[in-house]
PDB file with one MODEL, atoms N, CA, C and O in Angstrom:
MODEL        1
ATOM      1  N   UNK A   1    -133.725 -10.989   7.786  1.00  0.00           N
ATOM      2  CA  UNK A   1    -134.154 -10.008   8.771  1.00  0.00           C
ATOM      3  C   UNK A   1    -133.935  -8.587   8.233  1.00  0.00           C
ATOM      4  O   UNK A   1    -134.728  -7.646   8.262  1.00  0.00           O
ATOM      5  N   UNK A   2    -132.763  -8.629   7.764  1.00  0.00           N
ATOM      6  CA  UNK A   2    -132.512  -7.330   6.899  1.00  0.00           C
ATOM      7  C   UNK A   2    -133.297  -6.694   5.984  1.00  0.00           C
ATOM      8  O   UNK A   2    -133.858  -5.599   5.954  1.00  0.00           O
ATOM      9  N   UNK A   3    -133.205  -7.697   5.184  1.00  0.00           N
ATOM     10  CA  UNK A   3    -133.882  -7.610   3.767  1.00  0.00           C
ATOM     11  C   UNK A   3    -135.497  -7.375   4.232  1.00  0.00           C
ATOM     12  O   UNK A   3    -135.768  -6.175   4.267  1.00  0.00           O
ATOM     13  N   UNK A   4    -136.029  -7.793   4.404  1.00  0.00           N
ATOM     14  CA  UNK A   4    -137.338  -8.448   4.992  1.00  0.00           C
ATOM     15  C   UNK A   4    -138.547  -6.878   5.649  1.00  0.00           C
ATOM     16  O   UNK A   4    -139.769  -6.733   5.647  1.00  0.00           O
ATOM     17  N   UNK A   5    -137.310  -5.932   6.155  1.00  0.00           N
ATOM     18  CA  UNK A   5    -137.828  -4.448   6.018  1.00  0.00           C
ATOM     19  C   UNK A   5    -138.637  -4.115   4.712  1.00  0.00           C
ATOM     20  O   UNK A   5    -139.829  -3.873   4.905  1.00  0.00           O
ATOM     21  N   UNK A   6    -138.257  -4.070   3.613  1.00  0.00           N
ATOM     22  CA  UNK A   6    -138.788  -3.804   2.585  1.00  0.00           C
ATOM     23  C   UNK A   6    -138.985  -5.246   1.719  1.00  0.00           C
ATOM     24  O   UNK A   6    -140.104  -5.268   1.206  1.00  0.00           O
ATOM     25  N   UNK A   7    -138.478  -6.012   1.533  1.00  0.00           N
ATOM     26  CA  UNK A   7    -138.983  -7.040   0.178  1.00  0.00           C
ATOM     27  C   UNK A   7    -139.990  -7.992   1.164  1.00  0.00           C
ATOM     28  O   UNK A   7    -140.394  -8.950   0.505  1.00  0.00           O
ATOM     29  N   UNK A   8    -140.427  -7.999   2.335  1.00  0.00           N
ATOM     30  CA  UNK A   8    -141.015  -8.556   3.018  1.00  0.00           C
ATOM     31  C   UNK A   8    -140.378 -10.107   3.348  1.00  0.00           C
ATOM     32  O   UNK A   8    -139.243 -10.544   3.156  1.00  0.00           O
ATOM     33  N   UNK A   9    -141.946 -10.939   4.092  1.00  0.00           N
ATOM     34  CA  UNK A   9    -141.029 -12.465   4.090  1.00  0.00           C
ATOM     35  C   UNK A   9    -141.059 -13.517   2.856  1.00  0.00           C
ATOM     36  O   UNK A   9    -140.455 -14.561   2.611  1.00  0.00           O
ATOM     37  N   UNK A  10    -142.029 -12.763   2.212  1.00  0.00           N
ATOM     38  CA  UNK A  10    -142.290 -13.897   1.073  1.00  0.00           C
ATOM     39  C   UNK A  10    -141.715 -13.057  -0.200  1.00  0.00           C
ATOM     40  O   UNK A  10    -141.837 -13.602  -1.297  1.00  0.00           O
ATOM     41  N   UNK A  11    -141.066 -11.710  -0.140  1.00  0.00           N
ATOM     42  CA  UNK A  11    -140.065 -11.609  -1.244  1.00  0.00           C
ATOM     43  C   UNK A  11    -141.241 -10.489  -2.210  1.00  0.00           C
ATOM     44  O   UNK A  11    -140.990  -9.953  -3.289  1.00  0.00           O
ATOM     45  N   UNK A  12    -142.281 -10.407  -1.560  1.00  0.00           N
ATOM     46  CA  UNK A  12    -143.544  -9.426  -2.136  1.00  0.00           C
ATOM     47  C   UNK A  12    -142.994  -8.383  -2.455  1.00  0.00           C
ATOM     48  O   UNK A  12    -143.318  -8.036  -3.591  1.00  0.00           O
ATOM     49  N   UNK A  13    -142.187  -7.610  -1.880  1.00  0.00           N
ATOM     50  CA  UNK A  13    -141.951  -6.000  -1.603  1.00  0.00           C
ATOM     51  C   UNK A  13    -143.312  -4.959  -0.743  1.00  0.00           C
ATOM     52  O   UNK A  13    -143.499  -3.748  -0.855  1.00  0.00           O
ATOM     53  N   UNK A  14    -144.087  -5.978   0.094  1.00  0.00           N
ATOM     54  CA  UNK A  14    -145.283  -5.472  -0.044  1.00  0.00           C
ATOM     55  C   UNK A  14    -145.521  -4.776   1.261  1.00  0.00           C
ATOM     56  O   UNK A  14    -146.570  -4.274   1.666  1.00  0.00           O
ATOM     57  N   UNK A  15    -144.379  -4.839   1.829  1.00  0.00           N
ATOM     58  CA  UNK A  15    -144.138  -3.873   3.758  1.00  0.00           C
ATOM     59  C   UNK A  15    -144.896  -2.243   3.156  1.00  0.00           C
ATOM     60  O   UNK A  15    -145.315  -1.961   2.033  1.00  0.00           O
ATOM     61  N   UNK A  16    -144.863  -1.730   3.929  1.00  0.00           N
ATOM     62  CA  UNK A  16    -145.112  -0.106   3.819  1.00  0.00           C
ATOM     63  C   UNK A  16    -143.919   0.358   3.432  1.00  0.00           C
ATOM     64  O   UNK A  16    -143.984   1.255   2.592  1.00  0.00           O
ATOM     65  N   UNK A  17    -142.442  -0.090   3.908  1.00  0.00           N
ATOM     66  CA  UNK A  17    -141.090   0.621   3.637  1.00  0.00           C
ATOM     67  C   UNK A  17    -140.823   0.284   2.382  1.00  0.00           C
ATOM     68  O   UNK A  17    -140.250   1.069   1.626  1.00  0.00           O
ATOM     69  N   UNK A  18    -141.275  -1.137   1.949  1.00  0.00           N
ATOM     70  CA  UNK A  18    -141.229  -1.776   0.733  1.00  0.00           C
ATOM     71  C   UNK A  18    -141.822  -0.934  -0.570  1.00  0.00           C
ATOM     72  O   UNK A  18    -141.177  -0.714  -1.596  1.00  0.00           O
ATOM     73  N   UNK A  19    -143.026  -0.559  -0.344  1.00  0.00           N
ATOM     74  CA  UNK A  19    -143.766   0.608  -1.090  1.00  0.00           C
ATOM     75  C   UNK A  19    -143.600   1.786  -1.096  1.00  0.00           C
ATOM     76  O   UNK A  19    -144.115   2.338  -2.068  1.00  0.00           O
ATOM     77  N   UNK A  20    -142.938   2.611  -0.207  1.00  0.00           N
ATOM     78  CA  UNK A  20    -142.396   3.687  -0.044  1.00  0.00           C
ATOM     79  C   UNK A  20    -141.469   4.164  -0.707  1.00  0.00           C
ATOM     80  O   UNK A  20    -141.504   5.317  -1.136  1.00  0.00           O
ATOM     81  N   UNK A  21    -140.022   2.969  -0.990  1.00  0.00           N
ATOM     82  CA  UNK A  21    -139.057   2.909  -1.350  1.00  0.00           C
ATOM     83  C   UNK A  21    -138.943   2.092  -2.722  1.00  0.00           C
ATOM     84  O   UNK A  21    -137.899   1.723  -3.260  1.00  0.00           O
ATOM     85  N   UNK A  22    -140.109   1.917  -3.113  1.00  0.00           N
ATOM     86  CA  UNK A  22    -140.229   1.383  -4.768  1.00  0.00           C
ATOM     87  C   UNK A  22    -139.598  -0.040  -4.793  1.00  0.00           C
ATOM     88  O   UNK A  22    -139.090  -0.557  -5.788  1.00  0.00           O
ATOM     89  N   UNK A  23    -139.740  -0.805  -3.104  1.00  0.00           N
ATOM     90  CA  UNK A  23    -138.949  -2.182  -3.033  1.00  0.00           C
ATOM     91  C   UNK A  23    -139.178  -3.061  -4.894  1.00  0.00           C
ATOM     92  O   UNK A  23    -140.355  -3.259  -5.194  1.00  0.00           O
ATOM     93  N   UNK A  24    -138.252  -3.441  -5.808  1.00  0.00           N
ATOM     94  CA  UNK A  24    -138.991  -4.693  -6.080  1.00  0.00           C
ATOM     95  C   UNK A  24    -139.190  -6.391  -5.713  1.00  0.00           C
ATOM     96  O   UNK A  24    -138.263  -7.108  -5.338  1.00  0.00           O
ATOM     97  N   UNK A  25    -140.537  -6.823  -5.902  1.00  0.00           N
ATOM     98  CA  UNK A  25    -140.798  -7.934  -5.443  1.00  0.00           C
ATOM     99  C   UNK A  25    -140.078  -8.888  -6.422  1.00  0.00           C
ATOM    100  O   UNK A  25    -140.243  -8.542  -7.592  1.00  0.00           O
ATOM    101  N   UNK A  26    -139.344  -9.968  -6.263  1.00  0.00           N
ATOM    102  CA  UNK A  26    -138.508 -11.056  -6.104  1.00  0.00           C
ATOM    103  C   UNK A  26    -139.444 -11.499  -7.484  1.00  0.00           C
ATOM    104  O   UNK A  26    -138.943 -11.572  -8.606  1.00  0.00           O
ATOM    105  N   UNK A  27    -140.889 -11.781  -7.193  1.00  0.00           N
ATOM    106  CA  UNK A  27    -141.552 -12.481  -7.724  1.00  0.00           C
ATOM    107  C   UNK A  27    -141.925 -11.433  -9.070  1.00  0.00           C
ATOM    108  O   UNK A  27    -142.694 -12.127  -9.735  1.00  0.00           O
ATOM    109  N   UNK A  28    -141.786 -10.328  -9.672  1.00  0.00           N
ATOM    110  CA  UNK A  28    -141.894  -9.929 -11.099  1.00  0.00           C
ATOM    111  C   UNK A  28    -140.641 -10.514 -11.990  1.00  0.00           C
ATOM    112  O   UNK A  28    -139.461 -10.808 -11.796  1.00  0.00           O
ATOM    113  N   UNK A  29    -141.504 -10.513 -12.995  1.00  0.00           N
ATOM    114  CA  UNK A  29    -141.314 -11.790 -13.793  1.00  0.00           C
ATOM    115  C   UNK A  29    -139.725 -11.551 -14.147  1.00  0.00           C
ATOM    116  O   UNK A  29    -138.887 -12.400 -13.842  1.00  0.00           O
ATOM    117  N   UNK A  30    -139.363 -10.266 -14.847  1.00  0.00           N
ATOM    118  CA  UNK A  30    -138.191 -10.092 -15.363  1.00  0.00           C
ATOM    119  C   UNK A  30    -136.888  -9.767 -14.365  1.00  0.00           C
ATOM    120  O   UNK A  30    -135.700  -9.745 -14.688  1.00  0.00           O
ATOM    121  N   UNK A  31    -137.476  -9.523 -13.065  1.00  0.00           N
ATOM    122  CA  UNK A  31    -136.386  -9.881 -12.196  1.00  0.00           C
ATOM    123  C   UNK A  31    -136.479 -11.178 -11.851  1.00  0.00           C
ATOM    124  O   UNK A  31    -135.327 -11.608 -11.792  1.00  0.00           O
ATOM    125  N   UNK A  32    -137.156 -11.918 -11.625  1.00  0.00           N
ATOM    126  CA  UNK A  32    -137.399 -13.536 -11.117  1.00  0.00           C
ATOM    127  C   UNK A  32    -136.629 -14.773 -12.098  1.00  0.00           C
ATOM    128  O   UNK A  32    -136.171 -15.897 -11.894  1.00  0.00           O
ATOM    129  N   UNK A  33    -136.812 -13.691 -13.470  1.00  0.00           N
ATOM    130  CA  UNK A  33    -135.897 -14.477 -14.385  1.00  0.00           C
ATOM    131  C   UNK A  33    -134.272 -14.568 -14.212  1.00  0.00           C
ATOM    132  O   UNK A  33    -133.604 -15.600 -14.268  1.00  0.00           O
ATOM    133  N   UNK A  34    -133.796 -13.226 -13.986  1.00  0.00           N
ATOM    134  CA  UNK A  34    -132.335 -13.044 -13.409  1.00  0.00           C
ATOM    135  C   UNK A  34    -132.058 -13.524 -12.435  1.00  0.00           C
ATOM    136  O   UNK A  34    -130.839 -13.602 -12.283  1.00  0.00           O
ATOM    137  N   UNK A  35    -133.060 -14.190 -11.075  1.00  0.00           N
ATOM    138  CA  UNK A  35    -132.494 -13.995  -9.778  1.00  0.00           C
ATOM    139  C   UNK A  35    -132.448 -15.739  -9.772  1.00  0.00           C
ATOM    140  O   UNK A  35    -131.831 -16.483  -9.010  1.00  0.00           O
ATOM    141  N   UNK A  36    -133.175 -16.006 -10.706  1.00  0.00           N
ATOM    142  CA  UNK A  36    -133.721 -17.942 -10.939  1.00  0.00           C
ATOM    143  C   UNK A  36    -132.104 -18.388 -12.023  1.00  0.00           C
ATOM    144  O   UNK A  36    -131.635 -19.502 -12.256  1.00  0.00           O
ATOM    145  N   UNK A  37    -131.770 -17.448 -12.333  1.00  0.00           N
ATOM    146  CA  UNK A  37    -130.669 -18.039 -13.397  1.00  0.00           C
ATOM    147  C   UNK A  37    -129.670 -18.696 -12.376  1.00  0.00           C
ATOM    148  O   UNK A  37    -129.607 -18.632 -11.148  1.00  0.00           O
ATOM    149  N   UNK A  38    -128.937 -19.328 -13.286  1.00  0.00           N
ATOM    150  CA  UNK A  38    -127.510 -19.999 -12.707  1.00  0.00           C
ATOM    151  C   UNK A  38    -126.735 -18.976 -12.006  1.00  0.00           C
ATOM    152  O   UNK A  38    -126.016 -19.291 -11.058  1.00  0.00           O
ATOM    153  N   UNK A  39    -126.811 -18.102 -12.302  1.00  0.00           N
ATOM    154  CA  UNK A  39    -125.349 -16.496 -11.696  1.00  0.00           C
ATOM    155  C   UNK A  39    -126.819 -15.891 -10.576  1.00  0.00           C
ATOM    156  O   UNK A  39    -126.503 -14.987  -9.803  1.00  0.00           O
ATOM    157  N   UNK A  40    -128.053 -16.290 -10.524  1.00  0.00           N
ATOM    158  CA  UNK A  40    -128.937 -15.669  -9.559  1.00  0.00           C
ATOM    159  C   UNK A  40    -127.962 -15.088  -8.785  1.00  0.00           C
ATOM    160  O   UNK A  40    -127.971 -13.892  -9.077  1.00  0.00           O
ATOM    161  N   UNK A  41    -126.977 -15.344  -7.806  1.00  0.00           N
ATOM    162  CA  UNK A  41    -126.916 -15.300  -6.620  1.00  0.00           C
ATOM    163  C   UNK A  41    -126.108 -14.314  -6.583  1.00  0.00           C
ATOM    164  O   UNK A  41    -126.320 -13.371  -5.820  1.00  0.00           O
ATOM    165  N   UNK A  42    -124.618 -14.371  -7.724  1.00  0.00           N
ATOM    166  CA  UNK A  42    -123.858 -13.239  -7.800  1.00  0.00           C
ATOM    167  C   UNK A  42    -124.521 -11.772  -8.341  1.00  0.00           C
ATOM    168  O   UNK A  42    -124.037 -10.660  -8.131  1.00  0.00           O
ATOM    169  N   UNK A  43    -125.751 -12.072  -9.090  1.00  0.00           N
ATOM    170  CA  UNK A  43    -126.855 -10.837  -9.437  1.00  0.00           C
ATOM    171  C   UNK A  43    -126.897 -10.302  -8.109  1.00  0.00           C
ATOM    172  O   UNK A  43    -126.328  -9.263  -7.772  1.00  0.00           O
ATOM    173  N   UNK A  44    -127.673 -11.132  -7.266  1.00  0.00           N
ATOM    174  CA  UNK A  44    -127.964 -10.784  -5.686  1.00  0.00           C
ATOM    175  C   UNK A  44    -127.238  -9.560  -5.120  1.00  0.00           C
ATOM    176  O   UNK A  44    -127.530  -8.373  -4.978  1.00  0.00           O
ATOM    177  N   UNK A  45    -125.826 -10.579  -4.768  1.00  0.00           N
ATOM    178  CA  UNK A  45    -124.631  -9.841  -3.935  1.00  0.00           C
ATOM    179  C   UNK A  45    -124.532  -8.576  -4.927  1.00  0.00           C
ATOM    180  O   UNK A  45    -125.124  -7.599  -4.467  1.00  0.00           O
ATOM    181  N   UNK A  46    -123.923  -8.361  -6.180  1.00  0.00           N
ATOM    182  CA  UNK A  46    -123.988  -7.264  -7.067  1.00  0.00           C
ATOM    183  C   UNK A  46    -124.967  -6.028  -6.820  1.00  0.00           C
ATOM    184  O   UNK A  46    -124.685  -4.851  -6.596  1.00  0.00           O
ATOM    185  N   UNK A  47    -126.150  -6.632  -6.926  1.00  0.00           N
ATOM    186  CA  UNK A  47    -127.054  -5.346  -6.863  1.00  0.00           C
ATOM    187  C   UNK A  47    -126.954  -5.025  -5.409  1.00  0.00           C
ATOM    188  O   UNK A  47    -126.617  -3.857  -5.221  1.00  0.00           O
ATOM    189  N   UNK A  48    -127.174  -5.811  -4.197  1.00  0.00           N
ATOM    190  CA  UNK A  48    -126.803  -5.043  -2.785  1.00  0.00           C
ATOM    191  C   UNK A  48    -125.763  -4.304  -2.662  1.00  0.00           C
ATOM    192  O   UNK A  48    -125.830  -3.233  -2.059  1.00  0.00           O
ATOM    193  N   UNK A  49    -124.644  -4.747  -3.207  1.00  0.00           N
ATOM    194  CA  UNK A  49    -123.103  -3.627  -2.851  1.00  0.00           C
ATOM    195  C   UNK A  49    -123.000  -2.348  -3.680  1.00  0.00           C
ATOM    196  O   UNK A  49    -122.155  -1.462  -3.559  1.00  0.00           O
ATOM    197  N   UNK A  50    -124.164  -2.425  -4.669  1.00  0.00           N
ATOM    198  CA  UNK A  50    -123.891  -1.504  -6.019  1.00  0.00           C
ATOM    199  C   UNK A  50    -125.184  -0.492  -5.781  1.00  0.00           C
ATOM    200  O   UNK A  50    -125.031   0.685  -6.107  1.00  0.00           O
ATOM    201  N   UNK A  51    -126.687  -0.994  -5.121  1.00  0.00           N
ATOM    202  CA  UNK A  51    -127.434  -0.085  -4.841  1.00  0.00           C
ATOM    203  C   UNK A  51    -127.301   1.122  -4.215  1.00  0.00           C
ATOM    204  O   UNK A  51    -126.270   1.149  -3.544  1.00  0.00           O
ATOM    205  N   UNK A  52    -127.880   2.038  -4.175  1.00  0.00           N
ATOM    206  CA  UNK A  52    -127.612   3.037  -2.922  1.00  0.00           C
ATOM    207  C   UNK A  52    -128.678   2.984  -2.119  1.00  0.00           C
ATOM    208  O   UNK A  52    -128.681   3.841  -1.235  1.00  0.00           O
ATOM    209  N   UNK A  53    -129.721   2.137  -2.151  1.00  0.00           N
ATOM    210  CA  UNK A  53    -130.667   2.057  -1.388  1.00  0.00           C
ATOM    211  C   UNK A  53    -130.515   1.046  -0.704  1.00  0.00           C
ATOM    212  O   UNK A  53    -131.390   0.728   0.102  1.00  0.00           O
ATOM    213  N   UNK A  54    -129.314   0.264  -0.868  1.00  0.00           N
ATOM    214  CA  UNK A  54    -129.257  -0.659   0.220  1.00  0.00           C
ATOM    215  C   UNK A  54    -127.655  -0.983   1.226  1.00  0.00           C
ATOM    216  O   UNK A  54    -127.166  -1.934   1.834  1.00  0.00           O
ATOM    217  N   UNK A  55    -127.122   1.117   0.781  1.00  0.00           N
ATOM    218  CA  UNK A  55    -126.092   1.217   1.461  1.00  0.00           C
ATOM    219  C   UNK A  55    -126.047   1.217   2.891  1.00  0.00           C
ATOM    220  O   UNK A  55    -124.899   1.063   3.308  1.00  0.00           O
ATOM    221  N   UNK A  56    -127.200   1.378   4.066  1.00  0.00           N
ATOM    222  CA  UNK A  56    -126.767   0.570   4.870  1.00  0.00           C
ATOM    223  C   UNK A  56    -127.118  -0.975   5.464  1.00  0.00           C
ATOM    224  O   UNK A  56    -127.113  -1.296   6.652  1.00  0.00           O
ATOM    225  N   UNK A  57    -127.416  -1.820   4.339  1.00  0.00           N
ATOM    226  CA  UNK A  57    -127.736  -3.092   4.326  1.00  0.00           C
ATOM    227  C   UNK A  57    -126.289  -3.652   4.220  1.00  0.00           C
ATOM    228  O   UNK A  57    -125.938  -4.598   4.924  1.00  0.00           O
ATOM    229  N   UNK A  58    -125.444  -3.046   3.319  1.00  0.00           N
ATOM    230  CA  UNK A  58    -123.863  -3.668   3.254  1.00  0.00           C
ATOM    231  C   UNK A  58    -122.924  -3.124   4.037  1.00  0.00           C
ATOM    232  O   UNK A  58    -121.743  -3.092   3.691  1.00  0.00           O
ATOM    233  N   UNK A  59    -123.393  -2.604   5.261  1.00  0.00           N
ATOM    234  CA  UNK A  59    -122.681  -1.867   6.863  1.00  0.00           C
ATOM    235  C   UNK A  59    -123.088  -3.225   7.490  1.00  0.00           C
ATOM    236  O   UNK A  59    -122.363  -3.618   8.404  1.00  0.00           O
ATOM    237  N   UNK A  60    -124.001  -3.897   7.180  1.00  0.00           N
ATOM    238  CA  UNK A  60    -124.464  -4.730   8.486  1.00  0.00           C
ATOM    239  C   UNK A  60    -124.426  -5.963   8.131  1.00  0.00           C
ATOM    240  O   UNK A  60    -125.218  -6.575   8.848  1.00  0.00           O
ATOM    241  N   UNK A  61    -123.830  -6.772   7.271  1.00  0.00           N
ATOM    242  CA  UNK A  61    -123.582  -7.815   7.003  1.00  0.00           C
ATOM    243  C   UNK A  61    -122.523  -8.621   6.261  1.00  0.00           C
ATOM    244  O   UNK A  61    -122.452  -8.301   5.075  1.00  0.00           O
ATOM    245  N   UNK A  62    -121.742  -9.512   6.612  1.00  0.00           N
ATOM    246  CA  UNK A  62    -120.122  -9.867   6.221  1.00  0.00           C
ATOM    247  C   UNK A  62    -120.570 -10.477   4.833  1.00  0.00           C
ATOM    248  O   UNK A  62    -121.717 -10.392   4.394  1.00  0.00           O
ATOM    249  N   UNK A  63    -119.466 -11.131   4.174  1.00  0.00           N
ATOM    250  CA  UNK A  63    -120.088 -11.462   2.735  1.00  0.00           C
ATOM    251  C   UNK A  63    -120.359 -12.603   2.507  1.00  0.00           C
ATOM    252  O   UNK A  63    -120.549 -13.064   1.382  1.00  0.00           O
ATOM    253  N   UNK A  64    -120.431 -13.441   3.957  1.00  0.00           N
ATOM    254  CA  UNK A  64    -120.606 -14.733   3.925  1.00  0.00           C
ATOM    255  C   UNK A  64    -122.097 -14.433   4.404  1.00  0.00           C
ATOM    256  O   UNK A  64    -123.011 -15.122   3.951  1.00  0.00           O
ATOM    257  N   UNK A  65    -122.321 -13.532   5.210  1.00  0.00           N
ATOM    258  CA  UNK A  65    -123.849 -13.364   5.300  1.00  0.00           C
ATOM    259  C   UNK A  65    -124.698 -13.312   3.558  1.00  0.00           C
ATOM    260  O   UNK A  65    -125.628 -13.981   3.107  1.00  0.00           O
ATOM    261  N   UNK A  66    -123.830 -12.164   2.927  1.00  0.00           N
ATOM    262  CA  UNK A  66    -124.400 -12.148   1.590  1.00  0.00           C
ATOM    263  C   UNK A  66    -124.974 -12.479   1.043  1.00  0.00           C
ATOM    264  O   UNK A  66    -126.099 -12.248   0.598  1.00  0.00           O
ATOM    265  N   UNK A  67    -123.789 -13.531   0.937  1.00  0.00           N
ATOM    266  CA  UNK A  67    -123.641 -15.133   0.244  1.00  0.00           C
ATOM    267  C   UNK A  67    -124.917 -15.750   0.479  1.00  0.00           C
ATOM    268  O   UNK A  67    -125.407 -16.189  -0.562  1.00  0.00           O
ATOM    269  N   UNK A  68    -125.735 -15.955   1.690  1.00  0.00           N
ATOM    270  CA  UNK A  68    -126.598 -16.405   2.187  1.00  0.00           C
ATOM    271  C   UNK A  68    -127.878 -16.268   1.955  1.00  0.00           C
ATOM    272  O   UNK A  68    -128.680 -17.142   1.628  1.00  0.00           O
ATOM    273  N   UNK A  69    -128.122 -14.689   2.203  1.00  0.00           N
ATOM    274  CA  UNK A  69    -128.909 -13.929   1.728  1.00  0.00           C
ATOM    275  C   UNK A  69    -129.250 -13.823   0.432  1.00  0.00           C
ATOM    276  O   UNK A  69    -130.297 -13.331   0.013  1.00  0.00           O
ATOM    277  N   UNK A  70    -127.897 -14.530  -0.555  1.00  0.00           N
ATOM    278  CA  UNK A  70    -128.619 -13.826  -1.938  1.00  0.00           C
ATOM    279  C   UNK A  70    -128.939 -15.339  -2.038  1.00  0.00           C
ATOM    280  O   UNK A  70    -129.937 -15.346  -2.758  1.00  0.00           O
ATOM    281  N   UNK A  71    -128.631 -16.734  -1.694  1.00  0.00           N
ATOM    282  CA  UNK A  71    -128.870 -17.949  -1.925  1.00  0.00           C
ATOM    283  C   UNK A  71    -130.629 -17.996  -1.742  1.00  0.00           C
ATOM    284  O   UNK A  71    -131.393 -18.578  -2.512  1.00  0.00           O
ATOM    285  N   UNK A  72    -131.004 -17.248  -0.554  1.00  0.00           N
ATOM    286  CA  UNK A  72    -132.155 -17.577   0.016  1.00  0.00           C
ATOM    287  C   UNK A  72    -133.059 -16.587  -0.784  1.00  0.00           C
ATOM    288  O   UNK A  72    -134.251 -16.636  -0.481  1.00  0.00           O
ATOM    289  N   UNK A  73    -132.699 -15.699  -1.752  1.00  0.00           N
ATOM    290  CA  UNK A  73    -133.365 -14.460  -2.170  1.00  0.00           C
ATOM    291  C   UNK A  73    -133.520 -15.540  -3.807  1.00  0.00           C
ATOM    292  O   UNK A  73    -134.276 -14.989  -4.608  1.00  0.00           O
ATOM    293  N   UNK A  74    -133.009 -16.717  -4.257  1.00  0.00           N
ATOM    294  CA  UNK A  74    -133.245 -17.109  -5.194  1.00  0.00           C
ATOM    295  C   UNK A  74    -133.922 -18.351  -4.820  1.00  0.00           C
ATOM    296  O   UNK A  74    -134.423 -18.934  -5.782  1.00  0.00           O
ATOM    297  N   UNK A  75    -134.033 -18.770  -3.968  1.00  0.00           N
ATOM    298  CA  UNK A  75    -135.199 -20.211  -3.159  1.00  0.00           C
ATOM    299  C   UNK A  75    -136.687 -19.097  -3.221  1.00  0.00           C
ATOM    300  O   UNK A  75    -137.793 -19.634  -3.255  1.00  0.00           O
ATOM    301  N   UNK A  76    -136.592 -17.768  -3.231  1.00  0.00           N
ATOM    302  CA  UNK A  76    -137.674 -16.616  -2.688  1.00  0.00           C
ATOM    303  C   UNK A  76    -138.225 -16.915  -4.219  1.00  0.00           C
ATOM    304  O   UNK A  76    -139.219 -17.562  -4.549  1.00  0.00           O
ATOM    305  N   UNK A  77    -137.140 -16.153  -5.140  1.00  0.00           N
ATOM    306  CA  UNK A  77    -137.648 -16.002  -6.780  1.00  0.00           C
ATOM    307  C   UNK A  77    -138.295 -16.998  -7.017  1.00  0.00           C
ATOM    308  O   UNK A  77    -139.437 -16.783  -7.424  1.00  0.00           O
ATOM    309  N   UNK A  78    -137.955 -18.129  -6.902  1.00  0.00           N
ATOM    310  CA  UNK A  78    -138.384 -19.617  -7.225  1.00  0.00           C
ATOM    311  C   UNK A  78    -139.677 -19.925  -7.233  1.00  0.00           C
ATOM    312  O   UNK A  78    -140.302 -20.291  -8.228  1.00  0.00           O
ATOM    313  N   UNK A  79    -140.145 -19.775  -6.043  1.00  0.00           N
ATOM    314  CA  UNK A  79    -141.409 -19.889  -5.051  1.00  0.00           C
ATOM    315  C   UNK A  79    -142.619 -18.796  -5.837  1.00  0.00           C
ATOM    316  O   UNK A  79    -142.630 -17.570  -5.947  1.00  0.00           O
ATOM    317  N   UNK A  80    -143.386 -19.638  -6.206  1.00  0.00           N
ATOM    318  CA  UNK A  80    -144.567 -18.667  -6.844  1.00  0.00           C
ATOM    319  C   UNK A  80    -145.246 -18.026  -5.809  1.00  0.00           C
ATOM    320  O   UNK A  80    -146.170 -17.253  -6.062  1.00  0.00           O
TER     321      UNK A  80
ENDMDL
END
């Protein structure tokens, strides 16, 4: 729901906020490669707590949400 502002539902980046804000989509190749690896998920959590564009994305969610979020953000990469 969070995420989904900008990387959309299918992980496109293709919202208007998504394009505005230079979202990237899940699905380019050389991030899809990092997010598909074995550590995908700790990439995930990493880049949300470390962005500044997604400082208030880590106000609004515990790290078990994270956790979740970055699991489901690499089922996203996956998915052609």
């Amino acid at each position: 729901k969070v995420c989904a502002g900008c990387h959309g539902e299918t992980g496109n980046a293709d919202t208007k906020k998504g394009k505005a804000q230079k979202a990237k989509s899940y699905h380019e190749a050389k991030l899809n490669a990092k997010l598909t690896a074995a550590d995908g998920e700790a990439i995930v959590i990493k880049n949300v707590r470390e962005n500044k564009k997604h400082k208030n994305v880590t106000k609004k969610v515990t790290d078990e949400e994270l956790a979740a979020i970055a699991a489901y953000v690499k089922v996203l990469a996956a998915t052609p």
